[in-house]
VOGU-3710 file (C-alpha; in Angstrom, 3 decimals, decimal comma):
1> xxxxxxxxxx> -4,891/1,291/-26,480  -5,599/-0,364/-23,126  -4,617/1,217/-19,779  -4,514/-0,286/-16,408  -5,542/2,025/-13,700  -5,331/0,153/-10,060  -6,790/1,998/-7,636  -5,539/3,846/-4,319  -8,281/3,609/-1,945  -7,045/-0,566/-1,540
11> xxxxxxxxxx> -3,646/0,766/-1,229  -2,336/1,441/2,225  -2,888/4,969/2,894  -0,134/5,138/5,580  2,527/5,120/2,524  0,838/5,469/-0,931  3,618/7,349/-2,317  5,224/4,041/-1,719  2,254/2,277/-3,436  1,857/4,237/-6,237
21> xxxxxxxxxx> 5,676/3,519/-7,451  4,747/0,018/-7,015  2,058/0,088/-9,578  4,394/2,621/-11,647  6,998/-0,625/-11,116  4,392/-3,063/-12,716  4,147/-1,363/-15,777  0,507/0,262/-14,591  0,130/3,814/-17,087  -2,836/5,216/-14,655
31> xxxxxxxxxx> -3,391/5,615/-11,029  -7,017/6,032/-9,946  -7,861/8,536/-7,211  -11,250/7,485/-5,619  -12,647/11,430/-3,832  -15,749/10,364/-1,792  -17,485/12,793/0,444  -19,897/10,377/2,486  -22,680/12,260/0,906  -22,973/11,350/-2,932
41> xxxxxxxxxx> -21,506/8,218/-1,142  -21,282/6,336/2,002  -17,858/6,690/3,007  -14,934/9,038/2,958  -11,784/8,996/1,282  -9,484/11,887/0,857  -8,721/15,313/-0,961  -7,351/17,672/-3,164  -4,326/17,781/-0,933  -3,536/14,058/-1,045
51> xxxxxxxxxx> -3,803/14,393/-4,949  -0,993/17,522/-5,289  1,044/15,449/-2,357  1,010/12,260/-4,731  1,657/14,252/-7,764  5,154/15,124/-6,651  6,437/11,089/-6,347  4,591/9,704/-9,682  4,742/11,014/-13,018  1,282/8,376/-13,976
61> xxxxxxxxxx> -1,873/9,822/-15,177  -3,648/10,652/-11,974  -7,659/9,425/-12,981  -9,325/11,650/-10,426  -12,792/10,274/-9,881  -15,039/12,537/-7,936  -17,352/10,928/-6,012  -18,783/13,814/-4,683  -22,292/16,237/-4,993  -21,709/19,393/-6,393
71> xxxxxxxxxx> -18,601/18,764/-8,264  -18,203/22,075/-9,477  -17,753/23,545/-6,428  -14,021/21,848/-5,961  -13,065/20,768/-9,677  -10,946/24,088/-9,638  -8,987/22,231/-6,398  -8,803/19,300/-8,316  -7,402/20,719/-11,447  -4,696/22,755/-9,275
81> xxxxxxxxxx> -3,848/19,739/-7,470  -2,458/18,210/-11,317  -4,954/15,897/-12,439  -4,691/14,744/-15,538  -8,368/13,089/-15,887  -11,234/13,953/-13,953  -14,778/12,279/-13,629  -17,742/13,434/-12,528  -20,783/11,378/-11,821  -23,593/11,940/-14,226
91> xxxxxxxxxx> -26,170/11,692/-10,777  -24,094/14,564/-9,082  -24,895/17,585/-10,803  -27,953/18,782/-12,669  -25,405/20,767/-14,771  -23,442/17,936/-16,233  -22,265/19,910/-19,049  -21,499/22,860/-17,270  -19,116/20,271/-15,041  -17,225/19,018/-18,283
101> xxxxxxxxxx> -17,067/22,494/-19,972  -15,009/23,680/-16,401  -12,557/20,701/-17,010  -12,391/21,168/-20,938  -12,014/24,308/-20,687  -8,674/23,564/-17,856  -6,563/21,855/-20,697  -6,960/18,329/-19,082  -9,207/15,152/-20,284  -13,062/15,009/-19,045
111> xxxxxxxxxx> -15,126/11,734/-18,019  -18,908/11,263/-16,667  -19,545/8,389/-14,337  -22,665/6,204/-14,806  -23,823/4,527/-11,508  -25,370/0,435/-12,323  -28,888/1,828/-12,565  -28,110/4,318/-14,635  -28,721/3,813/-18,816  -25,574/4,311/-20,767
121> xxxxxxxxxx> -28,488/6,293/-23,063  -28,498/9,382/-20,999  -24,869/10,645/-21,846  -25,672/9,879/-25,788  -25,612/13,583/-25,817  -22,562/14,372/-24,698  -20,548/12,024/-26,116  -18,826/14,468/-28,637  -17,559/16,342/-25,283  -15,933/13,102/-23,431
131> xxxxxxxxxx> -12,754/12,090/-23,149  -14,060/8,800/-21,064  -17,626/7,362/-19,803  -17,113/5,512/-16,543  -19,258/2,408/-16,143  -19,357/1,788/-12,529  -20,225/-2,239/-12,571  -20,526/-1,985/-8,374  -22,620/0,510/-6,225  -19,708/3,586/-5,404
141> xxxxxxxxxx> -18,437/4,045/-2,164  -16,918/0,709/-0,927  -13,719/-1,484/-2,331  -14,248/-5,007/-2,382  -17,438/-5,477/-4,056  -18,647/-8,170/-6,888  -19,015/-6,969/-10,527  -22,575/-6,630/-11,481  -22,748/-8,890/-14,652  -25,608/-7,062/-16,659
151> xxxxxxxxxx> -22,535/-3,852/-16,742  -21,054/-6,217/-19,639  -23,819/-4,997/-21,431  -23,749/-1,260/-20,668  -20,391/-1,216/-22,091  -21,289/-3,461/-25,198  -23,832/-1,197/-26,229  -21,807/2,126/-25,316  -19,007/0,325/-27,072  -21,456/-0,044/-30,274
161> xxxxxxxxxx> -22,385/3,761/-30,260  -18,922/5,027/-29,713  -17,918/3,573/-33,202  -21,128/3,909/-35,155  -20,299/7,909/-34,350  -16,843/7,431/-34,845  -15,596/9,098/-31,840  -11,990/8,433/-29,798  -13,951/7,714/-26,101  -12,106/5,710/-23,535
171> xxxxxxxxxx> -14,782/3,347/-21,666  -13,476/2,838/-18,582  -14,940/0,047/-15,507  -14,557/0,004/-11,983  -15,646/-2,158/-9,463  -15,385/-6,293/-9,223  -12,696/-6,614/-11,415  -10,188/-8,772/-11,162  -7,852/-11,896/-13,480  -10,454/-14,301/-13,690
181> xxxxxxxxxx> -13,387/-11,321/-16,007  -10,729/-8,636/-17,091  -10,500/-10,399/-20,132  -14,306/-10,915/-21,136  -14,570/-7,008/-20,081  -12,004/-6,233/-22,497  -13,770/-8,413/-24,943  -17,166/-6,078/-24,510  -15,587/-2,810/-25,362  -13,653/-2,106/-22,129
191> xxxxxxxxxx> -10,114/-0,220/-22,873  -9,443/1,547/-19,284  -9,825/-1,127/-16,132  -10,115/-0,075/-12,707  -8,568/-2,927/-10,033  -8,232/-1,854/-6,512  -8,404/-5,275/-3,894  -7,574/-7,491/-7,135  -4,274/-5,719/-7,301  -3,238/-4,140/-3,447
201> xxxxxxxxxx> -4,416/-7,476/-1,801  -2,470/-9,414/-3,760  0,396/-10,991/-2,473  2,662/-9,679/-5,305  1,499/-6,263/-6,653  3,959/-5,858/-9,100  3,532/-9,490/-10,813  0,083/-9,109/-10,038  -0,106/-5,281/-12,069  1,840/-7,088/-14,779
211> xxxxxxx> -0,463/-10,169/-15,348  -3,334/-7,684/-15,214  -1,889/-5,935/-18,215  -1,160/-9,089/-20,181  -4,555/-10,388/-20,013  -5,860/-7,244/-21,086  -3,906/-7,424/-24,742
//
């Protein structure tokens, strides 16, 4: 199945409980939650607070992606706060395991995050313990940005290994999406798409959220 997950941080964060029923309105199934810490990336978003806030006006899947070093210090916030997916960057933690183990072991769905210069080959290991493998097809940390075309192939050959192992992973991309590639992305493999300018800039979000998902059949 395909899921649309627009993202907050190009919402307006003066009223994204407002924003997040808009997507809810479009027919979006996921909301993702961009956590920076202007460390593991240059810029800042928000918390752990936001998150529980936003959990009382949406009943979406909340895709909390943790953009942040030492992710295991606050996954416990994160999993208190009632996400329902969380990702943690693969370049974060030198205990990458130990990270997905602490959200396995909460009851709730576990992704790692693979920056563009990272090889889709180093999480080969852990597939059998995903729920999701984030291909991030921009540099984290700022909306906005242009896809990075060689990603198509990161998630054609993640795609390919997925299904020669027979495993139920979610490949997920984020960054420089938008209507013109969410189709070709689907085509290589993609069943999760991240839109945050492409959908909160637009001048109709909800038509917008709905042509996003019809492309993506």
């Amino acid at each position: 199945m395909n899921y649309l997950s627009p993202s907050l941080l190009s919402a307006d964060f003066s009223k994204l409980a407002d924003d997040i029923k808009i997507i809810e309105d479009g027919g979006a199934q996921m909301a993702h939650l961009d956590i920076m810490d202007g460390h593991f990336v240059p810029n800042i978003s928000f918390g752990s607070a936001i998150v529980k806030s936003l959990r009382k006006h949406s009943n979406l899947i909340f895709d909390v992606h943790l953009m942040i070093e030492n992710p295991e210090q606050y996954i416990p916030c994160f999993i208190e706060a009632g996400s329902d997916i969380i990702t943690v960057h693969y370049e974060s933690t030198h205990h990458v395991h130990r990270a997905l183990q602490q959200i396995k072991n909460a009851g709730i769905k576990a992704g790692v995050a693979l920056n563009p210069g990272t090889p889709v080959e180093v999480i080969y290991d852990l597939l059998g313990e995903l729920d999701m493998v984030l291909i991030m097809s921009v540099n984290p940390g700022f909306g906005g940005q242009s896809f990075i075309e060689f990603s198509k192939d990161k998630i054609k050959k993640l795609r390919n290994e997925i299904e020669r192992r027979n495993l139920q992973v979610d490949i997920q991309v984020d960054g420089g999406v938008n209507l013109n590639n969410v189709e070709e992305i689907v085509e290589c493999g993609a069943n999760v798409i991240v839109a945050g300018s492409a959908i909160y800039k637009s001048e109709n979000v909800i038509e917008t959220t709905k042509e996003f998902l019809e492309r993506m059949q």
